[in-house]
C-alpha positions, 0 to 999 in steps of 0.5 A: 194444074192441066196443061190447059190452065199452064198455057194461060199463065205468063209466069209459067209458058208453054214451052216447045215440045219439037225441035226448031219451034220457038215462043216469044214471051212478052208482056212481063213487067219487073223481075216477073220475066225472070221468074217466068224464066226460072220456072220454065228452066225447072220444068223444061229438060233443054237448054234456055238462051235469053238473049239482052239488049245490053250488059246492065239487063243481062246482069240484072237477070242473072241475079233475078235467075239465081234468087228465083232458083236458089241453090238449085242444080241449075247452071245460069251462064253469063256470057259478056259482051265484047264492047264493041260497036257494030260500026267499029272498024276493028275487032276486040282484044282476044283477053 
């Protein structure tokens, strides 16, 4: 497949080739955003961040990510939130 054919398919998107550009991805349906992600992370040298509007969705990915890459030599990082409200009027314990 040319690169011309890739930057048409939402399960492989085109990805930056120069630092400080970014690319949106919209449009997927069901674990279809996952292994779009999963195929980008094989076929991408740098760093991935995707960031969820909640714990639920971010768990949810993880396990998506890591049946699409299999045991793989790629690292899918959780980080947790701290459970706490924007409007909280104290910070989060530090353990």
């Amino acid at each position: 497949m040319t690169k011309q054919e890739n930057q048409h398919s939402p399960l492989l998107p085109e990805l930056p080739e120069a630092p400080g550009k970014r690319y949106q991805w919209g449009g997927l349906h069901g674990c279809s955003g996952s292994l779009a992600i999963a195929n980008a992370a094989e076929h991408y040298p740098g760093i991935i961040l995707v960031v969820t509007p909640d714990m639920q969705s971010a768990t949810r990915l993880e396990s998506e990510l890591r049946f699409f890459l299999g045991d793989g030599e790629l690292p899918v990082i959780n980080f947790p939130d701290w459970e706490t409200l924007p409007y909280d009027l104290f910070s989060p314990l530090p353990e």
